[in-house]
DRENSE-294756 format. One record per residue (C-alpha): residue in one letter; x, z, y; residue number from 1. Coordinates in steps of 0.05 Angstrom, whole numbers, padded with zeros to 5 digits. Last residue first. Example, Ala and Ser with C-alpha at 12.3 -4.5 7.8 and 13.67 -1.06 7.14 Angstrom:
<kolbas>
   r       xx       zz       yy     k
   s    00273    00143   -00021     2
   a    00246    00156   -00090     1
</kolbas>
This chain:
<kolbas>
   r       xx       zz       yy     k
   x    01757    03838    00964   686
   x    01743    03904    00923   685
   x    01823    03901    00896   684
   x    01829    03883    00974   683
   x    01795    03942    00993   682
   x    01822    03990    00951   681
   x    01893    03982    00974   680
   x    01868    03983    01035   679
   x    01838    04057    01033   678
   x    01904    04087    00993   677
   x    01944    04057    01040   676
   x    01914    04099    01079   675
   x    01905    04162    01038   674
   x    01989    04159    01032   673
   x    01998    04165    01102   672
   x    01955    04221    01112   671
   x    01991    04265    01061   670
   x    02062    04244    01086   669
   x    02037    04267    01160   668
   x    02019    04326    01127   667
   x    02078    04341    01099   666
   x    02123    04329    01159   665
   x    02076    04369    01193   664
   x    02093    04431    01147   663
   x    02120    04489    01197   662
   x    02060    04490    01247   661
   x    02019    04500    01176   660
   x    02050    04546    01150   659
   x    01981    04588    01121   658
   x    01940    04520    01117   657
   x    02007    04489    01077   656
   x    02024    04532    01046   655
   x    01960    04559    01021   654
   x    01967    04499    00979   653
   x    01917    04445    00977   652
   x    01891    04456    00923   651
   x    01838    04389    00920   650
   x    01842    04340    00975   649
   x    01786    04277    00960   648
   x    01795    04222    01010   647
   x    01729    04176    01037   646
   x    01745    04113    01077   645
   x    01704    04070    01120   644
   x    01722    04008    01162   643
   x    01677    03988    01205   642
   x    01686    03908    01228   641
   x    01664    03885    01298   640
   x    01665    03811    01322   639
   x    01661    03791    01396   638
   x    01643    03719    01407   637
   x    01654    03693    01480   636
   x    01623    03625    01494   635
   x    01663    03589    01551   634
   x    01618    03551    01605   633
   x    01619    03476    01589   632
   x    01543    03488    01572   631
   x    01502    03468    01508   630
   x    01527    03510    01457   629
   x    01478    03549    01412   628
   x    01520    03604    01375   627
   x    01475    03646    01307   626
   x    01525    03709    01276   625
   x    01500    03703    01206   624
   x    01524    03767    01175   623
   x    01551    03761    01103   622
   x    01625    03781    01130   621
   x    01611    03746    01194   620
   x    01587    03675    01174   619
   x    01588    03644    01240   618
   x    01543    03586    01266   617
   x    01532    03525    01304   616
   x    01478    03487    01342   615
   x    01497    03431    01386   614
   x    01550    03407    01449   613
   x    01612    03385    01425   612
   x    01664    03445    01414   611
   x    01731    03460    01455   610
   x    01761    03514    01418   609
   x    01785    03583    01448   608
   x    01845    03621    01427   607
   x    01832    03681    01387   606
   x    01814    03641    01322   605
   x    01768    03582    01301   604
   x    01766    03545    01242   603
   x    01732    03479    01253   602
   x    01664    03448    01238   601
   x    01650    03468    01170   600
   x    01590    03424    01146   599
   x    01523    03478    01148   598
   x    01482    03412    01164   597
   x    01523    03351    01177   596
   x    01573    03338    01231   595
   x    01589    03286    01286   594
   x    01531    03238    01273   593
   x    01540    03179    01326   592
   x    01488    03157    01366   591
   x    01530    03136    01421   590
   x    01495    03203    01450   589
   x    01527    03251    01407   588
   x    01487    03273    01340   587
   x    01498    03345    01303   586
   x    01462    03352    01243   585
   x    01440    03419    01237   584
   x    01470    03496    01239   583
   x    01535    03463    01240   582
   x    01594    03524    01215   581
   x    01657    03562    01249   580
   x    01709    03585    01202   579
   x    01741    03646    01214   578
   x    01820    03659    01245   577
   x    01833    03725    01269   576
   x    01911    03740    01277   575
   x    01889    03784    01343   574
   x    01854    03836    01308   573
   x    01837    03886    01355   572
   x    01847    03964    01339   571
   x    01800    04024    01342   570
   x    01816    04090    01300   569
   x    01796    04157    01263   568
   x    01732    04144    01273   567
   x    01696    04201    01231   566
   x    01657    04183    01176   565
   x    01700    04203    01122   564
   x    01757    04179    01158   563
   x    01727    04113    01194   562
   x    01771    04058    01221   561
   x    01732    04003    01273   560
   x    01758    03939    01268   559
   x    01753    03891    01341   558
   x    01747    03822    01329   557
   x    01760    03767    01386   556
   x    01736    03692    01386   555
   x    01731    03644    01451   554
   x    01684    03590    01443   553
   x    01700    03535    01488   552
   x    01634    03483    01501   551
   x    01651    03410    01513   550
   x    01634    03355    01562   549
   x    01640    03284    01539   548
   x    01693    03243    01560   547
   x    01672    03178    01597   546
   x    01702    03102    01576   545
   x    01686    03048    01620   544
   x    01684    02977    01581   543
   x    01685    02919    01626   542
   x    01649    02857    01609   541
   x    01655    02787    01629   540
   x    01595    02753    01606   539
   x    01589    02678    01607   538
   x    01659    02650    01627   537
   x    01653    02579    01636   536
   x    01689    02583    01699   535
   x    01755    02617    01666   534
   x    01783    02674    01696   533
   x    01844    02703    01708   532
   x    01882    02643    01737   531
   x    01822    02624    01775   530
   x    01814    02683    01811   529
   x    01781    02743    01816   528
   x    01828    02807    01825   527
   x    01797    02875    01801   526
   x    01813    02937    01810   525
   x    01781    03014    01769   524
   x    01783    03073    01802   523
   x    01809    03133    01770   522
   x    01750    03195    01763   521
   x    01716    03176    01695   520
   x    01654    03215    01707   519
   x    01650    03275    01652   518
   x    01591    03273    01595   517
   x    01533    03320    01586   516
   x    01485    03280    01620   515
   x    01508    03209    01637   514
   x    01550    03192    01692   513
   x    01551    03184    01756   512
   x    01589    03149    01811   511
   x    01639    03109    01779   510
   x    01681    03067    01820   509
   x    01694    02998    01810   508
   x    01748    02969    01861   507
   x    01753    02885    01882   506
   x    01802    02834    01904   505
   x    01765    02765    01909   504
   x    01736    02707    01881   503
   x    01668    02703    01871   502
   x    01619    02754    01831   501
   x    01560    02750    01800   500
   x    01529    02811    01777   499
   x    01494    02832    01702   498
   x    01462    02901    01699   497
   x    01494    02955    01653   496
   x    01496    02961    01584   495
   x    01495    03027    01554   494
   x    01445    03017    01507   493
   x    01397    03057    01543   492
   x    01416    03020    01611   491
   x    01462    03032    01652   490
   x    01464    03030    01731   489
   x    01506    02978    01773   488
   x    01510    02984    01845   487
   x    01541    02926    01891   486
   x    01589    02929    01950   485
   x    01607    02883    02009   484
   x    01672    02912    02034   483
   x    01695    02832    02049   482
   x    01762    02826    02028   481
   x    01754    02892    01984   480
   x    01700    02870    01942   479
   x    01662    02942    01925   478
   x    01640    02945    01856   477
   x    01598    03017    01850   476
   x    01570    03043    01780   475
   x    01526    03092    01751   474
   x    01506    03116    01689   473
   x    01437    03126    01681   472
   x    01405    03097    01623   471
   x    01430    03129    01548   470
   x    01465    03106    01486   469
   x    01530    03118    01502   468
   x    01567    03053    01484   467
   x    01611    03058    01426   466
   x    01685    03074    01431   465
   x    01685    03134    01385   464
   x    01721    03175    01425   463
   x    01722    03152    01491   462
   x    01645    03146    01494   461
   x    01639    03076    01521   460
   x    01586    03059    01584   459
   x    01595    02976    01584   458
   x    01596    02947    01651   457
   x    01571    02872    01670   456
   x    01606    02822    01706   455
   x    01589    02754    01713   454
   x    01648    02703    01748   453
   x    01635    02650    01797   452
   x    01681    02606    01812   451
   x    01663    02566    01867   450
   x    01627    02499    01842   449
   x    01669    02435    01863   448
   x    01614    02385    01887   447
   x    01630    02307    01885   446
   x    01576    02253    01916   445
   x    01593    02188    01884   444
   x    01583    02118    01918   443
   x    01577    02051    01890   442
   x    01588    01989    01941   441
   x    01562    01923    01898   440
   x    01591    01864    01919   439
   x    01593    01836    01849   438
   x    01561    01867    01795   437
   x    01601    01889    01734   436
   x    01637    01949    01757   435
   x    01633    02013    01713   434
   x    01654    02083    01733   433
   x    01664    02137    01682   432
   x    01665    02211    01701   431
   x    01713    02265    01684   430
   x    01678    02343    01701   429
   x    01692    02360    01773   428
   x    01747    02407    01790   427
   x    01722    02490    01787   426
   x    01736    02521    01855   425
   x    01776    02588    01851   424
   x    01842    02543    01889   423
   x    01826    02484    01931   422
   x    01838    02417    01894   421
   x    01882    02380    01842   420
   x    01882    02330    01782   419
   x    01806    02308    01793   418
   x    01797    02263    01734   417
   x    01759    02190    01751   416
   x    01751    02141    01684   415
   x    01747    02066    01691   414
   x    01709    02018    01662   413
   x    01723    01934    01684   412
   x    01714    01883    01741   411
   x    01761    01909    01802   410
   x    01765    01969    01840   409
   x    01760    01975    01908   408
   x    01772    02044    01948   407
   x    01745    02102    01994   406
   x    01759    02171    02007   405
   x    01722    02221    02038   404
   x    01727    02304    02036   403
   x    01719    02300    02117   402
   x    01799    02320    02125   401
   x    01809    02266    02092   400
   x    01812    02254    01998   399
   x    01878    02239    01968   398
   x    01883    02185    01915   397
   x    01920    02159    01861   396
   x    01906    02093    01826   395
   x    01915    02054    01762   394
   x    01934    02099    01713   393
   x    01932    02080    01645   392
   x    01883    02104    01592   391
   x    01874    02028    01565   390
   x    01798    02034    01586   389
   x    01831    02045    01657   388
   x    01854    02103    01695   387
   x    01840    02137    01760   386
   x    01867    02202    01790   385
   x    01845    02241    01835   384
   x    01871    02291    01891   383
   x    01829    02338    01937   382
   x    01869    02337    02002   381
   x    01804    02368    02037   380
   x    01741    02390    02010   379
   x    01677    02384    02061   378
   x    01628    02452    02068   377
   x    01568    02454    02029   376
   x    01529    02517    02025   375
   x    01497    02534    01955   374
   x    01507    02610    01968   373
   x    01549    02621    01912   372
   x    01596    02562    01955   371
   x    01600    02486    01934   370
   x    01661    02444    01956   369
   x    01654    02380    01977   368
   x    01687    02308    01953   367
   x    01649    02250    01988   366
   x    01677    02188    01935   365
   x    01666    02118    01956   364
   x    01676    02061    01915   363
   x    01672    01988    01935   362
   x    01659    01941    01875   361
   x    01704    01879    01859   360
   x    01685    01817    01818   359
   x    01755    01784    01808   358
   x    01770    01725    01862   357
   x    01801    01657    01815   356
   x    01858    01620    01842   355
   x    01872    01548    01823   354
   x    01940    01529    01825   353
   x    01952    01457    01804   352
   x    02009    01420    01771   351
   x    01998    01339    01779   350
   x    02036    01327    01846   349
   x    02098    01298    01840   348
   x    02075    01251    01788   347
   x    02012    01234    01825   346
   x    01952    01271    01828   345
   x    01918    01269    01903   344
   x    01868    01329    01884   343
   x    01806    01355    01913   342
   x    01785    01426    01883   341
   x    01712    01438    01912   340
   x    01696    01515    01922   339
   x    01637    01543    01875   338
   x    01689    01593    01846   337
   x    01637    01638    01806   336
   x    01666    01701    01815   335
   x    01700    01734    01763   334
   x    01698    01794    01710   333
   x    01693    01741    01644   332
   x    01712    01671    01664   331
   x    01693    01623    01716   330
   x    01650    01574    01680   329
   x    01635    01517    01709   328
   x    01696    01499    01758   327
   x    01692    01443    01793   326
   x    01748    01391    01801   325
   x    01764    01324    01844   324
   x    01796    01268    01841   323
   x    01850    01228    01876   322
   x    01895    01184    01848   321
   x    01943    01171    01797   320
   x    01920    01156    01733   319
   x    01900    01216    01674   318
   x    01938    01215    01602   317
   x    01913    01282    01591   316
   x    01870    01343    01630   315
   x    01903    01400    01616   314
   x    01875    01468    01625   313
   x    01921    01532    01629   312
   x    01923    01615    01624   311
   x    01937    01605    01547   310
   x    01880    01557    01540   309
   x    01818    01538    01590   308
   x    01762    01501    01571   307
   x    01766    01421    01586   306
   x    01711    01371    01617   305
   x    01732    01302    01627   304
   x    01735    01242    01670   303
   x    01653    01250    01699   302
   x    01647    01197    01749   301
   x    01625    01223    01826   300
   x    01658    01158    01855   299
   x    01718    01196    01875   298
   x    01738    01213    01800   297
   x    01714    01272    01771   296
   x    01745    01325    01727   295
   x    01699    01381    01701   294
   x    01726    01451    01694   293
   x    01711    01511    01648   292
   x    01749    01580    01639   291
   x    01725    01604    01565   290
   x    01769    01667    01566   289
   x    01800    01674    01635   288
   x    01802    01759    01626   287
   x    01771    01817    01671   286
   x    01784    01886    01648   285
   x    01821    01898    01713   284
   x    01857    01837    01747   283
   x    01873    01784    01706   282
   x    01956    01774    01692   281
   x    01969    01697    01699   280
   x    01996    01718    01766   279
   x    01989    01725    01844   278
   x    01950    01797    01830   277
   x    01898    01793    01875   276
   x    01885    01714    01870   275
   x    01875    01719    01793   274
   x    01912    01651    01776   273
   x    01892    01594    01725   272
   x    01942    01539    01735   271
   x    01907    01464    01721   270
   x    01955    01414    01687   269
   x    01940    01344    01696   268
   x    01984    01296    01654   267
   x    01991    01232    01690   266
   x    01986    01165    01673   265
   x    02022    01119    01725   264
   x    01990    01067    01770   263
   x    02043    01017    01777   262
   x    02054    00965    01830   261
   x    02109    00918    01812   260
   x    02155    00882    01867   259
   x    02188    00820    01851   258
   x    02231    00794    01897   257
   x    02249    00718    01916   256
   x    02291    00675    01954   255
   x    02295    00595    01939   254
   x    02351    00558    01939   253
   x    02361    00526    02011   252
   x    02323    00467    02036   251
   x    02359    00404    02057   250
   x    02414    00370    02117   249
   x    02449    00319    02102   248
   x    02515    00332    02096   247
   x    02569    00276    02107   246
   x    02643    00262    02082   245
   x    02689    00212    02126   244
   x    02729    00157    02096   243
   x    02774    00139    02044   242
   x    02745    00172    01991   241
   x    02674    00168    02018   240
   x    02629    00224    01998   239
   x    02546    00229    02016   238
   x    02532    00300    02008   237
   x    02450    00320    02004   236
   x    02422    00390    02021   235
   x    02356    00399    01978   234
   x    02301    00356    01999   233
   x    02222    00362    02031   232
   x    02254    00400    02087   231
   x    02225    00436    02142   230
   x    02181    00482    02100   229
   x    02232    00518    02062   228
   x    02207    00577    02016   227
   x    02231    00662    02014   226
   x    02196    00698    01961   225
   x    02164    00764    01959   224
   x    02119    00768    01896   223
   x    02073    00832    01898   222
   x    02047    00856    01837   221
   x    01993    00899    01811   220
   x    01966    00976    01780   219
   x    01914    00970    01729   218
   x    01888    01046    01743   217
   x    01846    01014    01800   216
   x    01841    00990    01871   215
   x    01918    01006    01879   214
   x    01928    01001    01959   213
   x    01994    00980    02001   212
   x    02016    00975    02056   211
   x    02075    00934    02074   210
   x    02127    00946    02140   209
   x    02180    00893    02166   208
   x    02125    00868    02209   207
   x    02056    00886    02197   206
   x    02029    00875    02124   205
   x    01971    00894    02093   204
   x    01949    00913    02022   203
   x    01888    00924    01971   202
   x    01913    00906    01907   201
   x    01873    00884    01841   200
   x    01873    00814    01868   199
   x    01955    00813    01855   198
   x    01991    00788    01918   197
   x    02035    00725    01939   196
   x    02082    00737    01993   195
   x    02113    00693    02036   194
   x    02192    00723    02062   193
   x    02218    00717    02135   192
   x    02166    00789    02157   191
   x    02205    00826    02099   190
   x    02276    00818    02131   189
   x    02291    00891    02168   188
   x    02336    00914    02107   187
   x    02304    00980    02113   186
   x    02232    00938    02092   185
   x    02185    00999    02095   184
   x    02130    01004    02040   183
   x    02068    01051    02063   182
   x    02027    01080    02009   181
   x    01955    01070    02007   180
   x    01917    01130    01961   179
   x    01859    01081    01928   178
   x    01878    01088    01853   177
   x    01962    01131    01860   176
   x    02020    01094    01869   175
   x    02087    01093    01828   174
   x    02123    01034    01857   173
   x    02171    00989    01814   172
   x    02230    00943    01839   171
   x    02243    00980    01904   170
   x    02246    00948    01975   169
   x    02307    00929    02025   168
   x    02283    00857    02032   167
   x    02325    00814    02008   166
   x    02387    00788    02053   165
   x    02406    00726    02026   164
   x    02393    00689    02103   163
   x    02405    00757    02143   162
   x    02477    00731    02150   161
   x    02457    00650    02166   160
   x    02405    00678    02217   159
   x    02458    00715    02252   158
   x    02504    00660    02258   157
   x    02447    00617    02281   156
   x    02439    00669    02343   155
   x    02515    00677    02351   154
   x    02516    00604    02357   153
   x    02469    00600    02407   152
   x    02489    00656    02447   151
   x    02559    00636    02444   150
   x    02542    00573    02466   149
   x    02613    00556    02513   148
   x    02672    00592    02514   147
   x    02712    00544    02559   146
   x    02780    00510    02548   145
   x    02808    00470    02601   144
   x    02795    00390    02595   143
   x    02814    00332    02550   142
   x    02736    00302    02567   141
   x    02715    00362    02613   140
   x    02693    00435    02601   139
   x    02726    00439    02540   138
   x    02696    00472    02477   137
   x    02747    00489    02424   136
   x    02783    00474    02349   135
   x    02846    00502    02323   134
   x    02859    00484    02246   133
   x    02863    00536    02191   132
   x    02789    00552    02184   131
   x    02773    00484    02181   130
   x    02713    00483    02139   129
   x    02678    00544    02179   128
   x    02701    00522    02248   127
   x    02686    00454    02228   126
   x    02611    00471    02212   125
   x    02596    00514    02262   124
   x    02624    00448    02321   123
   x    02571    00412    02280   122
   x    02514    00461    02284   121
   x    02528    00467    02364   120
   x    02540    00404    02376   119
   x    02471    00394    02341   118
   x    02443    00449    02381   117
   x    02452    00417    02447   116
   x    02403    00361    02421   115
   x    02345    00402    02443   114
   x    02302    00423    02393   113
   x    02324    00498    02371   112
   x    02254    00516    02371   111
   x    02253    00537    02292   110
   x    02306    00499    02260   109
   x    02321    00431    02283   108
   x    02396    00433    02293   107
   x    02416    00508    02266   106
   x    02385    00548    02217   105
   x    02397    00492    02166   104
   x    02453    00462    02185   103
   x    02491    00530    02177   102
   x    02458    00546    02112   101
   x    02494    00487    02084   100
   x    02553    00507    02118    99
   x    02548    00581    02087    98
   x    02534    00551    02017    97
   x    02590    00507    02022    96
   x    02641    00568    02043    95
   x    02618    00607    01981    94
   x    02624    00552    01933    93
   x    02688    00522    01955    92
   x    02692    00453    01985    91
   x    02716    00395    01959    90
   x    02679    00412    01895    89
   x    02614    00380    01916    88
   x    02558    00390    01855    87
   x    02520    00435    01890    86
   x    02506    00397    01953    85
   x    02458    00352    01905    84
   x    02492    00272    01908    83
   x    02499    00218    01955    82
   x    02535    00159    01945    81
   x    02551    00122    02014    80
   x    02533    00052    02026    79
   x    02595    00031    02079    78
   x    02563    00003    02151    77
   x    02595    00048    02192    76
   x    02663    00072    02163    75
   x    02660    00142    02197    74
   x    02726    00176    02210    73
   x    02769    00233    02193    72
   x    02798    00294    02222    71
   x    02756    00352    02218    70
   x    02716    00326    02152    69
   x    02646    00347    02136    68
   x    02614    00306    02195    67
   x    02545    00327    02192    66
   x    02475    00293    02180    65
   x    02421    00262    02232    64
   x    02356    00232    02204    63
   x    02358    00164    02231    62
   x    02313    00150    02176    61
   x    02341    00088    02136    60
   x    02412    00086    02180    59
   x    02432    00159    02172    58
   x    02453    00192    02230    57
   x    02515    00223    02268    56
   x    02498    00247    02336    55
   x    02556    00256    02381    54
   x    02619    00294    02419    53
   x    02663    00281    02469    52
   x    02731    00279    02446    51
   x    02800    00312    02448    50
   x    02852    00310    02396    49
   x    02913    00352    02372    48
   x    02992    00353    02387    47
   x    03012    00423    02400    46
   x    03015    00437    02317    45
   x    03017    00501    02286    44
   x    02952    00481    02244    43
   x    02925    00418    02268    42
   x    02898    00411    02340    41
   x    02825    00408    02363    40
   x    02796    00392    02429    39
   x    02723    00394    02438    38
   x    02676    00362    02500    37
   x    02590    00366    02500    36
   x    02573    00354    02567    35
   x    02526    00309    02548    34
   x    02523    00288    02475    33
   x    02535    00224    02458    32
   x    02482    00183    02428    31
   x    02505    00145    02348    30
   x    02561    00142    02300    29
   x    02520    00097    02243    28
   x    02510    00116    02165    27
   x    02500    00079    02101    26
   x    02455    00111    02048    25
   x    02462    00104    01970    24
   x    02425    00153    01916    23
   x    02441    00188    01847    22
   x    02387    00226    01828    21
   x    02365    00294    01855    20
   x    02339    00355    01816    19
   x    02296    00402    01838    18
   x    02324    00476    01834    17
   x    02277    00529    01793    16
   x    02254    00584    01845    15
   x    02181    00569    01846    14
   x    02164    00561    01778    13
   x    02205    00603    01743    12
   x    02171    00660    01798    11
   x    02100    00633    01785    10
   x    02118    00639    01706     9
   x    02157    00714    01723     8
   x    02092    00736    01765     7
   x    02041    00721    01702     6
   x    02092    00760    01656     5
   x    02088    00826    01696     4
   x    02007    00823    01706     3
   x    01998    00810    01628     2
   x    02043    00873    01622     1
</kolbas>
């Protein structure tokens, strides 16, 4: 401000008219000018006036003034009043400044020296007064017209029109501290106008161009003014009322222009940016929390320090120029950006972008697949996924035809799960990968066990379903993609021995089995695979159920019919049913008691029974008829039973013995009734 109101006191001071008093001159017609000849003729009129043309001049100086009047004359020797060109009202404003400018640029001006140019100037001056009167050069006294000096007085005419002209430059310039800016005069007038400059600018002019440097925050001025120094007076018109009015020529109004310099405060707003993503968002886990710059001017002064806030630092109320920045703290999960930020802040320039580069680790994953053997042969098109703390997925990927794939990931945890691979191979158990160290390659070597799947055989007795409690059963898996077999043999709990097997088709065949029980004859298959199987199956056991052999016993009784101790008849019971008895505990081999001491096993008849193998016995009308089974061969059991019967026969009429061919009716009757006699007796005995 104190800059702005010094340049408006110089400016008062400068521009403000002097005043002239009232003075007197008297004027003389003096020198011709050669070849100078004009004719001039009233408006529509063909009668006009030719002369040669001369100096005018005033008396005390013989400073030469102009005729203001066309058609009047000098009274030589008359004291004129003069008075300030502004106060004449013969003329109008407009038209008076122009002639006043006119005798200015033209006799006397620059080099125009030679005398020519004060025809010249003169003729200017009627042309512009007279406008309705006709007025030209001659190339004799009263002779032809000529156009004559139209250089000269297109030259003057010129300088009269750029005269007001001010140079074609803005009021107020927003510069930046020691960033020169280049001012162009379009108006093309700069290099006719003195300038007077504020110490705190740097600047240099060439031509109609200005530059111009702010040597600090305070800004400037320039004042552009345009000053006479030809004339020590302002334009003075002597009048005569009856007579011929003269101008003696003076220095114009001043010219000026006021140009201010201004070093605007800026607010400085510094971007943060992850450089991977283009945005505000941080890559990863990484975040811009407690971003730090420093703000330094170009002479290595400290302007501020600021810590980043939502994504932004701003650095307040700073001048234009150029500075620079350095970052101090980078953030969590970058690098330290050790790059120096130079800056030309001005108003158009005072948002910055400032990238940050996340800490990234390379990752490479070798993905294999792991045989029973322990070979090692390379997975293909093994797929992964990877997800951040936030469980979201931030990358799926495919592994070559060597089992490799490689990627970056930035700053932060991530977790890998295999989503697909070759069939019968388990996937790799999730793992966590942490980058935190920058350019740090980490690589994971990835095996995919083969399923493997134990198998072991329980021996059942079908019955009772409990293992059979004796060694020696035996087994054959054979895999039927490769016809690579294993044996399997109980043991006495009826476990057999424990094999791994991989994936495959497979048949188990039994080959033996334990004493007094019957080989299971079907064939067992088996398809391995992952669908069927888990791979944290421990034990995968197959129960194989054998029938125990089994003794028949076949029963038959034959009853023998005795007449007083003569058989009388033989016949076979075939309704027989008895009850068959344990002669001990009887135990099968899954340690099972079947039947206790003298417990009733069965009834058995005609028709054979199957029996377990043991000790039994028969309780054959008081006789203890001992059967020891041990064989599937069929054990016959015969049964006999004498029947005995006595008959008393008293009289018997001589009938009878004397006719007897004629009485076998009778004695048919007679033997009849004795038998049912006998069994009648029996069962009351029974």
């Amino acid at each position: 401000m104190k800059k702005i109101l010094l340049a408006m006191v110089i400016l008062l001071s400068i521009v403000l008219p002097n005043r002239i008093s009232a003075l007197e001159s008297s004027f003389y017609e003096g020198e011709y000018l050669p070849n100078m000849y004009i004719k001039k003729f009233k408006n529509n009129s063909s009668t006009g006036k030719y002369e040669q043309m001369r100096v005018f001049r005033r008396n005390s100086d013989n400073r030469v003034v102009y005729c203001l009047e066309l058609w009047e004359t000098l009274n030589s020797n008359k004291n004129l009043v003069g008075d300030n060109y502004i106060n004449y009202s013969n003329i109008d404003s407009n038209t008076l400044n122009r002639i006043m400018l006119i005798a200015y640029y033209g006799y006397n001006y620059g080099n125009h020296t030679d005398i020519k140019w004060y025809g010249i100037t003169q003729f200017m001056i009627w042309k512009e007064i007279e406008k309705n009167s006709n007025i030209y050069f001659t190339d004799t006294l009263n002779g032809n017209k000529v156009e004559k000096y139209e250089s000269e007085m297109s030259e003057i005419n010129e300088l009269v029109n750029k005269h007001s002209i001010l140079p074609g430059l803005k009021n107020i310039y927003d510069v930046s501290i020691n960033k020169p800016i280049e001012l162009i005069d379009n108006n093309g007038v700069l290099n006719s106008y003195n300038m007077s400059v504020d110490n705190t600018l740097r600047y240099k002019r060439v031509n109609n161009k200005l530059e111009v440097e702010a040597l600090n925050k305070n800004g400037g001025y320039i004042f552009l003014y345009k000053q006479d120094n030809i004339y020590s007076n302002n334009p003075i018109i002597y009048t005569d009322s009856d007579g011929q009015n003269l101008l003696l020529p003076g220095s114009y109004p001043k010219l000026y222009k006021n140009i201010i310099i201004n070093v605007p405060l800026i607010n400085l707003t510094i971007n943060k940016y992850d450089i991977d993503t283009k945005s505000t968002n941080p890559s990863g886990e990484a975040n811009f929390d407690g971003i730090t710059f420093e703000l330094y001017d170009m002479n290595n002064k400290l302007i501020d320090t600021k810590i980043i806030n939502n994504n932004k630092i701003i650095f307040n109320n700073i001048p234009a120029g150029r500075y620079y920045l350095k970052e101090v703290y980078p953030g969590i999960g970058y690098k330290n950006n050790t790059e120096i930020k130079y800056i030309d802040l001005d108003k158009s320039n005072n948002n910055i972008n400032i990238y940050n580069t996340v800490i990234k680790n390379k990752i490479k994953i070798h993905k294999q697949l792991k045989k029973v053997n322990n070979n090692l042969i390379p997975e293909e098109d093994a797929v992964f996924s990877v997800y951040n703390n936030n469980v979201e997925e931030v990358l799926e990927f495919k592994t070559d035809a060597n089992g490799y794939y490689e990627f970056e990931l930035p700053y932060g945890t991530y977790t890998i799960k295999q989503l697909s691979g070759k069939r019968n191979y388990k996937y790799v158990d999730d793992f966590t990968i942490t980058v935190n160290e920058e350019d740090k390659t980490q690589e994971f070597n990835l095996y995919n066990e083969e399923l493997i799947v134990p198998i072991q055989i329980t021996n059942l007795d079908n019955e009772s379903n409990l293992p059979i409690l004796e060694s020696g059963a035996e087994f054959i898996i054979k895999n039927l993609d490769t016809l690579e077999e294993h044996a399997l043999i109980t043991d006495d709990f009826g476990k057999s021995n424990i094999i791994l097997l991989e994936p495959g088709n497979y048949e188990i065949k039994q080959i033996k089995a334990i004493t007094n029980y019957l080989k299971e004859e079907n064939i067992i298959t088996l398809y391995i695979n992952d669908n069927s199987f888990s791979y944290d199956e421990e034990i995968y056991n197959i129960d194989i159920k054998n029938e125990k052999e089994k003794s028949k016993i076949e029963i038959s009784k034959l009853i023998n019919y005795y007449l007083d101790d003569e058989l009388v008849n033989t016949e076979e019971n075939n309704d027989i049913t008895i009850p068959i008895y344990a002669k001990n505990d009887i135990y099968t081999k899954d340690g099972i008691k079947r039947y206790s001491k003298d417990e009733e096993v069965d009834i058995v008849s005609k028709l054979s029974k199957d029996l377990i193998y043991g000790d039994y016995y028969i309780n054959n009308n008081s006789e203890i008829i001992n059967l020891s089974l041990n064989n599937p061969e069929t054990k016959e059991v015969k049964l006999i039973e004498d029947i005995y019967k006595y008959t008393e026969i008293d009289n018997i009429p001589n009938t009878y013995i004397e006719d007897k061919d004629n009485n076998y009716l009778y004695i048919l009757m007679m033997l009849l009734g004795l038998y049912l006699l006998y069994w009648s007796k029996r069962y009351e005995n029974n």
